[in-house]
KOLTIFI-693728 format. One record per residue: x, y, z of N, C-alpha, C, CB in turn. Coordinates in steps of 0.1 Angstrom, whole numbers. Glycine has a CB too. Example, Ala and Ser with C-alpha at 12.3 -4.5 7.8 and 13.67 -1.06 7.14 Angstrom:
residues 2
R  n.c1  n.c2  n.c3 ca.c1 ca.c2 ca.c3  c.c1  c.c2  c.c3 cb.c1 cb.c2 cb.c3
R   132   -57    78   123   -45    78   132   -33    78   113   -45    90
R   128   -22    71   137   -11    71   129     0    79   141    -6    57
This chain:
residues 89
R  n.c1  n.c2  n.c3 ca.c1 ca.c2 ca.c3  c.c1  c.c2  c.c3 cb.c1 cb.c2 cb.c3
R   101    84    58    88    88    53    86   103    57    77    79    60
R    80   111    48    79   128    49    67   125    58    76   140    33
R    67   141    63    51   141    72    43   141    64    47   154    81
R    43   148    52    31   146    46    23   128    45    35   151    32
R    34   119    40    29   108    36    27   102    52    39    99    24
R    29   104    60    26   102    73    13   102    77    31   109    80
R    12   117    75    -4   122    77   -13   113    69    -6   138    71
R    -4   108    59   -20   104    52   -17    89    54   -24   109    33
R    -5    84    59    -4    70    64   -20    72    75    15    66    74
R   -22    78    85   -34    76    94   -50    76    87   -32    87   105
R   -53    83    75   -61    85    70   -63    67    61   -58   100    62
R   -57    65    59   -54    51    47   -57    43    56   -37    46    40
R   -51    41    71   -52    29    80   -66    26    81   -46    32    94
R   -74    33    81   -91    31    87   -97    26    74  -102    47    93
R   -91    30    56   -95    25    46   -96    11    37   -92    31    42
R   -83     5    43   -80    -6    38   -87   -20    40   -69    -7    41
R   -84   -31    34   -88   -43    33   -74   -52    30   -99   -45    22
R   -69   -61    38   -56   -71    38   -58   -79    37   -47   -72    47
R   -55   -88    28   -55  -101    22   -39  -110    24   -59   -99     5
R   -45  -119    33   -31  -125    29   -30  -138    24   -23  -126    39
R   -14  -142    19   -15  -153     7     4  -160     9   -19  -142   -14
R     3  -169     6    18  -178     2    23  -168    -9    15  -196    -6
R    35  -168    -1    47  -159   -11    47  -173   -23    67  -155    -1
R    53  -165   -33    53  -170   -46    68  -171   -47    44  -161   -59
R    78  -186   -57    90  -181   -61   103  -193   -50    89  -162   -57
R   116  -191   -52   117  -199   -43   125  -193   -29   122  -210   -49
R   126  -205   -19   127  -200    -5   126  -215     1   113  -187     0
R   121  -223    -6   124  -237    -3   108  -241     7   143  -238     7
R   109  -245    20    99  -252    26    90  -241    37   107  -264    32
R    94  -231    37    91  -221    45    83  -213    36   103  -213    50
R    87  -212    24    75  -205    17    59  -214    14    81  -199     3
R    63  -226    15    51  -230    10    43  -237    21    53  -240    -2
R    50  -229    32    38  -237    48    35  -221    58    52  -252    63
R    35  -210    53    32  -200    56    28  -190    48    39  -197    62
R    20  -182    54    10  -170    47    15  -161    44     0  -163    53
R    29  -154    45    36  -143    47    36  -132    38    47  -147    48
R    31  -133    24    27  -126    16    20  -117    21    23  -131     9
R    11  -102    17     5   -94    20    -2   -89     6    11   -86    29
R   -14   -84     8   -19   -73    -7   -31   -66     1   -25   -82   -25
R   -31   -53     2   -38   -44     9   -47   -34    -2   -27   -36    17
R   -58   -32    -4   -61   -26   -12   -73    -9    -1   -67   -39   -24
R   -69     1   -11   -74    13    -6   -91    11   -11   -65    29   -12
R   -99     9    -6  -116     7    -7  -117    17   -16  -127     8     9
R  -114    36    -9  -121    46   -15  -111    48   -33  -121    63    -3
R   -99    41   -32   -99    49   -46   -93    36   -50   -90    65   -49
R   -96    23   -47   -90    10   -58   -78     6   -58   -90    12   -72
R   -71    15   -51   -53    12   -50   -50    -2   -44   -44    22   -39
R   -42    -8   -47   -39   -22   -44   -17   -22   -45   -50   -36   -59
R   -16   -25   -31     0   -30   -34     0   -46   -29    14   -20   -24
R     9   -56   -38    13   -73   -30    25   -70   -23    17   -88   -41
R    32   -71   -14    41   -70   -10    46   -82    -5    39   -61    -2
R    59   -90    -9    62  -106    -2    78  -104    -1    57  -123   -14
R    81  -100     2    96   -91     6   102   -98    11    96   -78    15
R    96  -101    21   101  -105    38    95  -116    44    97   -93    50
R   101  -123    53    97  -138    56    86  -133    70   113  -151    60
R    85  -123    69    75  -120    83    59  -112    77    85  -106    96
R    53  -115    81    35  -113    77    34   -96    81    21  -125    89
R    34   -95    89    38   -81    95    45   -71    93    41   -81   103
R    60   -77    88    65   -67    80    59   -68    64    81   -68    80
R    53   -73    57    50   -70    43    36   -65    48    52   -84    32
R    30   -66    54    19   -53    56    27   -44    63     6   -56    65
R    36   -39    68    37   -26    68    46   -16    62    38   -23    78
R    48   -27    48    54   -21    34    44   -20    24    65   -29    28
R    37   -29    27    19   -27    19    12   -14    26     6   -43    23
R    16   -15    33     6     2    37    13    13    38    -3     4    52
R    32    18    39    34    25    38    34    31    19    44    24    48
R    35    19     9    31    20    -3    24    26    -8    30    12    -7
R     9    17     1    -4    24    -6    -4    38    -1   -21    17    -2
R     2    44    12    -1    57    14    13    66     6    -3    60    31
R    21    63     3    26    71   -12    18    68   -24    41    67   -16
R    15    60   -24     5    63   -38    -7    72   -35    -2    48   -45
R   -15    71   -23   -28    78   -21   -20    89   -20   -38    74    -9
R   -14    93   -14    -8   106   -18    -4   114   -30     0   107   -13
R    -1   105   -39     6   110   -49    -8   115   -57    16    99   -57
R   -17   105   -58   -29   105   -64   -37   118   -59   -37    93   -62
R   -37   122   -45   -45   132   -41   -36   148   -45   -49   129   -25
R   -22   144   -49   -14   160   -54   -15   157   -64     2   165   -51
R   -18   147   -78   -19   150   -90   -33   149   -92   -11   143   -98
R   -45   146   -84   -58   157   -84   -56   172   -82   -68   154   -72
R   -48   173   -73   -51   189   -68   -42   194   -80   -45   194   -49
R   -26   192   -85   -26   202   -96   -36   198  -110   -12   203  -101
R   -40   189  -113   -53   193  -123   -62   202  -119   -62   183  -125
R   -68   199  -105   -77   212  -105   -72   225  -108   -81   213   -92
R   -60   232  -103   -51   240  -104   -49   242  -119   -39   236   -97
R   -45   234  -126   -44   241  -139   -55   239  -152   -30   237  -144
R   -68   237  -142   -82   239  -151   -79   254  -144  -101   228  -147
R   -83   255  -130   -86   273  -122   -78   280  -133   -77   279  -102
R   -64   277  -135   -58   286  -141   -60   292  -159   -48   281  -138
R   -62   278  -161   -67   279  -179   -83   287  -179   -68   257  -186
């Protein structure tokens, strides 16, 4: 993970809401007697990742949130070059 998306990993942490849910699919008896699934969504801009990766609850939230903070990032550098190439136009 770059520092940038780091930095804004701590900004994301205070924003979110985690939902968790039964992984979908198969895996036999383990999936259908635990929560392990994750889906995290960003409050201020709507972003939502599911993440069911992994047989651990904990690790799919902290692939759900290193996600949403590459996307909130991505989203806040393709705001800033729009702004940038209105200034410029």
């Amino acid at each position: 993970m770059t520092a940038c998306v780091s930095g804004v990993m701590s900004v994301v942490r205070g924003c979110v809401v985690a939902d968790v849910f039964r992984a979908s699919g198969a895996g036999g008896q383990h999936v259908n007697t635990t929560e392990s699934a994750v889906r995290v969504t960003h409050i201020p801009t709507g972003i939502t990742a599911a993440i069911q990766d992994e047989r651990s609850q904990q690790q799919n939230k902290n692939k759900a949130l290193a996600l949403i903070a590459a996307r909130v990032y991505e989203a806040r550098r393709s705001e800033e070059a729009e702004v940038c190439d209105i200034d410029t136009n």
